[in-house]
Structure formats: structure tokens, C-alpha cells
One Martini backbone bead per residue (centre of mass of N, CA, C, O) as a GRO file, in nm:
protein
  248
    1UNK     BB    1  10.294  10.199  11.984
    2UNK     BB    2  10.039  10.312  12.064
    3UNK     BB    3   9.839  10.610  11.897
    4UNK     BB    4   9.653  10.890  11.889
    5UNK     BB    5   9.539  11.034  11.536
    6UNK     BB    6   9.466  11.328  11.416
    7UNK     BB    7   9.648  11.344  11.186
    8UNK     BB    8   9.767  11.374  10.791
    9UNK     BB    9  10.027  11.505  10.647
   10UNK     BB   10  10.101  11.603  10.316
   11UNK     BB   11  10.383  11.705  10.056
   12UNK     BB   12  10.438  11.787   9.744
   13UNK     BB   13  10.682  11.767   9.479
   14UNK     BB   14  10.477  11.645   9.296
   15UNK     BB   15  10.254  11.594   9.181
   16UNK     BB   16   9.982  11.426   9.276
   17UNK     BB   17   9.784  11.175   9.282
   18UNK     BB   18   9.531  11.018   9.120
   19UNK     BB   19   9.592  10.753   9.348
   20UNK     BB   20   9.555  10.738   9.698
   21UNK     BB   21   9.604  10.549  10.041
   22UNK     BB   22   9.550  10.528  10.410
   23UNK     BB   23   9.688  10.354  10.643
   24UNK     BB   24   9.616  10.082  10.956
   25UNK     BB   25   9.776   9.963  11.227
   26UNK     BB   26   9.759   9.810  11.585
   27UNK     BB   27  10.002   9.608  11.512
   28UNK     BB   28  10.283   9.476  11.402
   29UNK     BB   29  10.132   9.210  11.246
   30UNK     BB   30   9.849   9.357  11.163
   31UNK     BB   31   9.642   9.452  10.942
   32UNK     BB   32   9.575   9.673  10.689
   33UNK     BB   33   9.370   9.936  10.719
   34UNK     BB   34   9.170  10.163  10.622
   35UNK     BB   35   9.137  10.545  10.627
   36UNK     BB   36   9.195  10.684  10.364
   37UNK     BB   37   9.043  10.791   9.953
   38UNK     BB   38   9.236  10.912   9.693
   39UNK     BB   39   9.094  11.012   9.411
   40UNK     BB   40   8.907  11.051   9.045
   41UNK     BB   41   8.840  10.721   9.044
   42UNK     BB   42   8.667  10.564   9.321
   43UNK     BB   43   8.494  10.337   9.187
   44UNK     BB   44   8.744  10.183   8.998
   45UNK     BB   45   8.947  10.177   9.225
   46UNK     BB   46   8.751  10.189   9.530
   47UNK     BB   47   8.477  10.129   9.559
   48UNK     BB   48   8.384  10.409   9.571
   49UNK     BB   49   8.226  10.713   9.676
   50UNK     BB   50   8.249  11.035   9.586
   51UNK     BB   51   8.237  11.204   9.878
   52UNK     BB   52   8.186  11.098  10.110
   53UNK     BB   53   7.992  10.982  10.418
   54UNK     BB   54   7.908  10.976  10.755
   55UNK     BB   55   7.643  10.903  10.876
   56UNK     BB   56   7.392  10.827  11.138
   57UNK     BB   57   7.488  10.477  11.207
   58UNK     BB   58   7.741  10.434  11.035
   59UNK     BB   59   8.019  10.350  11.046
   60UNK     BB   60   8.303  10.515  11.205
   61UNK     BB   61   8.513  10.270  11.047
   62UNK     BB   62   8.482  10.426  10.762
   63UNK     BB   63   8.618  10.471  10.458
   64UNK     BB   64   8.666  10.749  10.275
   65UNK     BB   65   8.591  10.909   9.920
   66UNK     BB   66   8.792  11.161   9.754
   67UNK     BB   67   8.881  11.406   9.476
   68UNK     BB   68   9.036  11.680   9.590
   69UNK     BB   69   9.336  11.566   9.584
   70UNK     BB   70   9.330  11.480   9.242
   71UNK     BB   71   9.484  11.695   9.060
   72UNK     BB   72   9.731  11.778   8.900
   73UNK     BB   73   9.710  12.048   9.032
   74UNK     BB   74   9.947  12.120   9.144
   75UNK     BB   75  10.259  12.029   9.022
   76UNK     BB   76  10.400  12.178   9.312
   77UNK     BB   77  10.284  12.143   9.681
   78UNK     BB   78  10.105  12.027   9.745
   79UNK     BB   79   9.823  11.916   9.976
   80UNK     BB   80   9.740  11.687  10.223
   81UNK     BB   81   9.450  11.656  10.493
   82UNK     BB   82   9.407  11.451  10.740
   83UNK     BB   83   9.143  11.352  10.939
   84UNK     BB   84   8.980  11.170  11.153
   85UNK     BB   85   8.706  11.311  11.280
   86UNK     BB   86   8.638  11.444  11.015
   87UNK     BB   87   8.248  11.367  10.986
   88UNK     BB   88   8.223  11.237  11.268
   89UNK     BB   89   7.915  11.220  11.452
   90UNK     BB   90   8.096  11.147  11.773
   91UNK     BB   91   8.318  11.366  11.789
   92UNK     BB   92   8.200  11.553  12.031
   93UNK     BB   93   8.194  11.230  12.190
   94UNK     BB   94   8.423  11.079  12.238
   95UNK     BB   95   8.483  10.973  12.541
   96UNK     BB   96   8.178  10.792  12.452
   97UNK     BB   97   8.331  10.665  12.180
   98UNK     BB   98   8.487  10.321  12.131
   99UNK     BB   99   8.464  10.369  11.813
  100UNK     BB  100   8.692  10.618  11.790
  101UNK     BB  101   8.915  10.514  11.972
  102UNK     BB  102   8.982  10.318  11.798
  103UNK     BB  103   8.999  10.459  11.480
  104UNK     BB  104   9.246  10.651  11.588
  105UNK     BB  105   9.423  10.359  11.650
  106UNK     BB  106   9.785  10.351  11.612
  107UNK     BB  107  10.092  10.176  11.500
  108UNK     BB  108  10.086  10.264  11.185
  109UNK     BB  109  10.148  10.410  10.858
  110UNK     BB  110  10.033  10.385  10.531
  111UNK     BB  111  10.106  10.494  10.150
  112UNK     BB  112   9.948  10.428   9.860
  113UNK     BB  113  10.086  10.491   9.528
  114UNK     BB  114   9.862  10.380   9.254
  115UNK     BB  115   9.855  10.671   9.058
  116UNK     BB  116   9.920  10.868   8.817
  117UNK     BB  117   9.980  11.150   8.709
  118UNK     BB  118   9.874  11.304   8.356
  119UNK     BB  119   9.889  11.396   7.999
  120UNK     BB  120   9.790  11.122   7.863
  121UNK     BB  121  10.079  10.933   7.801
  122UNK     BB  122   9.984  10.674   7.785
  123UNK     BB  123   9.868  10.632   7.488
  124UNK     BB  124  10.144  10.666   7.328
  125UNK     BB  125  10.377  10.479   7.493
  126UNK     BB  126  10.618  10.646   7.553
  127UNK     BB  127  10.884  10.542   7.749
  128UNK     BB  128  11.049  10.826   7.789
  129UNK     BB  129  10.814  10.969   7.902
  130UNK     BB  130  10.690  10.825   8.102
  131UNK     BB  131  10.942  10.813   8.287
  132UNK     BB  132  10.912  11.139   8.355
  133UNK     BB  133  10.766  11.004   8.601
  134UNK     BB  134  10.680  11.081   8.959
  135UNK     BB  135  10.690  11.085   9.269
  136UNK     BB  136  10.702  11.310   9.555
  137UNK     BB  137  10.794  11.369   9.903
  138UNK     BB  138  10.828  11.683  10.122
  139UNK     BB  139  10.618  11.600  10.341
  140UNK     BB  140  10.563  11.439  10.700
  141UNK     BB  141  10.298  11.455  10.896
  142UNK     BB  142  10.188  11.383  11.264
  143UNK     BB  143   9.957  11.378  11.448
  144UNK     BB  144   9.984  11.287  11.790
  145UNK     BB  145   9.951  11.067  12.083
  146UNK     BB  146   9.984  10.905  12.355
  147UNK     BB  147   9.798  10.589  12.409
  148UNK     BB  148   9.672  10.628  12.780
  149UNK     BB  149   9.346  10.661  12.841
  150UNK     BB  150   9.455  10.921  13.039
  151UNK     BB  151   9.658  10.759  13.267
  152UNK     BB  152   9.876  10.953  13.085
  153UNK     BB  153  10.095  11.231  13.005
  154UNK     BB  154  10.364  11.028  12.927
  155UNK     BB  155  10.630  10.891  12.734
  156UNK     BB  156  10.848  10.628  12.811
  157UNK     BB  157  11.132  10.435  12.871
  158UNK     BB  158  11.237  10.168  12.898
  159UNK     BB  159  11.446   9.869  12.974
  160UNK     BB  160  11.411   9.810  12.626
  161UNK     BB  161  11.335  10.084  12.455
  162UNK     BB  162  11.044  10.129  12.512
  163UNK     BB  163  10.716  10.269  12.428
  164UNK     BB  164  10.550  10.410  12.718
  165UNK     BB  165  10.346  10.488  12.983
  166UNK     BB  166  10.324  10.702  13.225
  167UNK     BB  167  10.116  10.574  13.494
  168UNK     BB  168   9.794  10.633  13.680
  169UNK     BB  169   9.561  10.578  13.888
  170UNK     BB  170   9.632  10.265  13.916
  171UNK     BB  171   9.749  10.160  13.639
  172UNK     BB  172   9.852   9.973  13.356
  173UNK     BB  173  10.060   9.917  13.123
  174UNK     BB  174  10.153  10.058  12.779
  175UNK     BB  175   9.807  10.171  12.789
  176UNK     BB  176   9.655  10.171  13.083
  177UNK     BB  177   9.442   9.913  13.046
  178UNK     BB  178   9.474   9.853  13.332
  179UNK     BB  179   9.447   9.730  13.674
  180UNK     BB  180   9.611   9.725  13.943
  181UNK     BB  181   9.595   9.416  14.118
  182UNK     BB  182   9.515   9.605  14.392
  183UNK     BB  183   9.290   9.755  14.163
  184UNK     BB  184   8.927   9.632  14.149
  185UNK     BB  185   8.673   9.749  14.288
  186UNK     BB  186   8.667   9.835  13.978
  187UNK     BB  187   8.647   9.886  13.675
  188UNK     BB  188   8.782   9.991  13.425
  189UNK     BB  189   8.843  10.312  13.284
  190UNK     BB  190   8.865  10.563  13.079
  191UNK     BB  191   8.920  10.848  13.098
  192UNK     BB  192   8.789  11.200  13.139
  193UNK     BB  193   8.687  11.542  13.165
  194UNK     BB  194   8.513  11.447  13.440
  195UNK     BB  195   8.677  11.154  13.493
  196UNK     BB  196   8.932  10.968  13.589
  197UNK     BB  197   8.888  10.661  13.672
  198UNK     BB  198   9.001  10.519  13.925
  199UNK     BB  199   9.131  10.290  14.062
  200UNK     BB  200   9.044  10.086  14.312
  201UNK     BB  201   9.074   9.978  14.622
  202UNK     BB  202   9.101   9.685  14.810
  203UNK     BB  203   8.903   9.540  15.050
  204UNK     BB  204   9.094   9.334  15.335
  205UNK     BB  205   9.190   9.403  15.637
  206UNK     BB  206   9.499   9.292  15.541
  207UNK     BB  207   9.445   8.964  15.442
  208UNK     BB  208   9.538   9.048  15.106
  209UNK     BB  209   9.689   9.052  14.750
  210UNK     BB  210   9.431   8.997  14.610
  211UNK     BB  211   9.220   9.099  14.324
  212UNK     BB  212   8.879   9.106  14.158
  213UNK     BB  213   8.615   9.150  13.938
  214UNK     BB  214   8.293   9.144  14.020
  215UNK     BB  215   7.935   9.156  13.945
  216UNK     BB  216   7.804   8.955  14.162
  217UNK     BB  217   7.848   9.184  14.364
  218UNK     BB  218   7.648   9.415  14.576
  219UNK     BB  219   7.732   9.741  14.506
  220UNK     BB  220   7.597  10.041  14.520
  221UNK     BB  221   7.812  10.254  14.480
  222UNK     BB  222   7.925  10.022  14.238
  223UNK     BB  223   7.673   9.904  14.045
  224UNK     BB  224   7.754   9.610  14.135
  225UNK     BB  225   8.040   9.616  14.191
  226UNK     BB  226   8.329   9.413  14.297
  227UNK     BB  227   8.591   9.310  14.506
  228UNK     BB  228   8.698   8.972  14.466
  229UNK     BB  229   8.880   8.801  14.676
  230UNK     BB  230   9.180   8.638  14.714
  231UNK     BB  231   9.320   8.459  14.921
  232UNK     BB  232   9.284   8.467  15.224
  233UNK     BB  233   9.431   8.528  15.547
  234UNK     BB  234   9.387   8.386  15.833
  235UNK     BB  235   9.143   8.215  15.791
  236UNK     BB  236   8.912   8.400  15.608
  237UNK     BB  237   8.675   8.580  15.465
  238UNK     BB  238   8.490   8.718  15.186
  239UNK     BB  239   8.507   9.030  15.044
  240UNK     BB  240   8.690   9.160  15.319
  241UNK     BB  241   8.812   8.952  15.534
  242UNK     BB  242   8.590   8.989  15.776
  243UNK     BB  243   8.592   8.675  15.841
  244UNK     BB  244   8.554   8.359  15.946
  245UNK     BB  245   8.613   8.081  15.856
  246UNK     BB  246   8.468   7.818  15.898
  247UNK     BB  247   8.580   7.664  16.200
  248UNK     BB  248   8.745   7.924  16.289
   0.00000   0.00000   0.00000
């Protein structure tokens, strides 16, 4: 189940690492994509400027890297707090930036620890120094909610035991990603804080069991986009089963 992701905090049992790396992928078996790189080495280890940040017009599905929690000290109890949309120049404007409700879209999360610290001891290679390192992290937790696209408000168990939306507005999937079939008079619209975009109803005059949504039909006040119905019953025609076909 996708959900969108507000934060990623880590607390370390042992020093924090010198370099690792938050993943996200969006399907169980798609590409692990970077989220964000902490190093002290950014432009070595992940070919990145330390510190970096997302410009106004840049990329803002771009994973940037910073120095700040790669430090050996604190010995035990470091923190890292990952935030999806801090430094994202559209996060004031989530609502209509598709391109952060994508950013913040996962169904998997890897931490990827690449290097540790140490206080030097890899130079003299003593094997049994060098085994007294190791990683251990005390806390993982993830904000997040389940990414139902505004069109629902809670998510339940299916009957095959996965995690779905319970779906409003006329909306179905999984992700209430689409209208449902006799819900198309108008495009899909993920809700926002001033309009639910609650799919409408076809209108068939009783005549028809499905509809599809076409830009082809001009309808004023749905800007020009209009449900054109499918399979009229009763030999009849148009965009609203309004009328009796040809020689009938």
C-alpha cells in the first residue's frame, strides 16, 4: 500500500555513521530511488554537494546530501529527523504540486549504512580493533498517512487480508485513484483543502450502465469535458442517452 510520507526519524544505539542513505520505492518490485544522503564525505561517496538544496524551478524529486548528522559525537543516542518536504520550494503549495505527491509517495523505505565512523583505526588495520565497530540503531519510526488522495479518510483491511482506502466521493481503487464507472461526467481530481473533486454522476436518463469521460464533448460548465455514455439501451443515442437512434 502506497502512503504518503511526512517524516523518517532514526536514533542511534551506537555513533551515527559516516555515510548512509535513505531509499523509497513506490511498487514491491520497482527501483529503489534515492530520498536523501547523509555523509561527511557527500561529493566522494554520492557524488553530491554537502549541503545541498532544491532551487526554485530545480528538480524537487531530487535527493540532496548534508553533513549535519555525521559527526562521531554523540558516541550513543544521535538522532536523525528526515523531513520529505523541508527545503521543497511547492511544499506551501502541496494541494497542486503533482510533482511532490509523487516525491512523498512510497510503499517500501531502506536506510542504507555505508561507512562508519571511527577515530582513525582503519590506518593501523588491526583486525580485532577494527571488529569492535559496528552500527545499531535504537529507534525507527516513520510519519506517515495512507495515500488515499484526499477521497478517503481511513484505511481497512481487504478480504485478502491487504491494506486498502475506504473510498468516498464516488471514487474506487486502492488508492481511491479513479472514478468509479458510472461516476465519470467528469476527469478524476485527487481532493484538495477548498474542493473534495468528488467524481459526478453520469447522466444516461436511465438508459445506460456506463460512461467514460471524453474532452471531445463540450460542456460549459464542466469546462469543456463531459461524460459520453457507452451502450444506450433501448435504441437510443447522444451524449445522454437523450434521443432515439437513426430510423428509430
Amino acid at each position: 500500500k502506497a502512503f504518503e510520507i511526512t517524516y523518517v526519524r532514526l536514533k542511534f544505539y551506537t555513533s551515527r555513521p559516516e555515510s548512509f542513505a535513505i531509499y523509497k520505492r513506490t511498487s514491491e518490485d520497482g527501483p529503489w530511488t534515492p530520498y536523501q544522503y547523509y555523509s561527511a564525505s557527500c561529493s566522494k561517496t554520492y557524488g553530491k554537494n554537502a549541503k545541498g538544496y532544491i532551487r526554485p524551478g530545480d528538480d524537487e524529486r531530487m535527493a540532496v546530501c548534508t553533513d549535519e548528522f555525521s559527526d562521531i559525537s554523540p558516541l550513543t543516542g544521535g538522532n536523525v529527523a528526515f523531513s520529505t518536504l523541508e527545503g521543497r520550494p511547492s511544499a506551501y503549495n502541496f494541494d497542486q504540486s503533482a510533482v511532490l505527491q509523487e516525491w512523498v509517495t512510497a510503499t517500501d523505505l531502506l536506510i542504507s549504512l555505508d561507512r562508519l565512523n571511527t577515530f582513525g583505526d582503519e590506518f593501523f588495520k588491526d583486525a580485532k580493533v577494527l571488529r569492535s565497530y559496528f552500527y545499531a540503531i535504537s529507534d525507527f519510526s516513520v510519519g506517515a498517512r495512507c495515500k488515499c488522495n484526499g477521497h478517503g479518510s481511513e484505511c481497512l483491511l481487504d478480504d485478502l487480508g491487504n491494506l486498502v482506502c475506504d473510498c468516498q466521493h464516488h471514487t474506487v481503487g486502492v488508492d481511491c485513484q479513479k472514478c468509479h464507472p458510472f461516476y465519470q461526467d467528469r476527469p478524476w481530481a485527487r481532493a484538495t483543502g477548498d474542493s473534495a473533486n468528488q467524481c459526478m454522476k453520469c447522466n444516461c436518463s436511465g438508459r445506460a450502465d456506463t460512461c467514460a469521460c471524453s474532452m471531445r464533448i463540450q460542456v460549459p460548465q464542466y469546462s469543456q469535458w463531459g461524460g459520453a455514455l457507452l451502450d444506450c439501451r433501448d435504441q437510443t443515442d447522444g451524449q445522454h442517452c437523450e434521443r432515439c437512434r437513426e430510423n428509430h
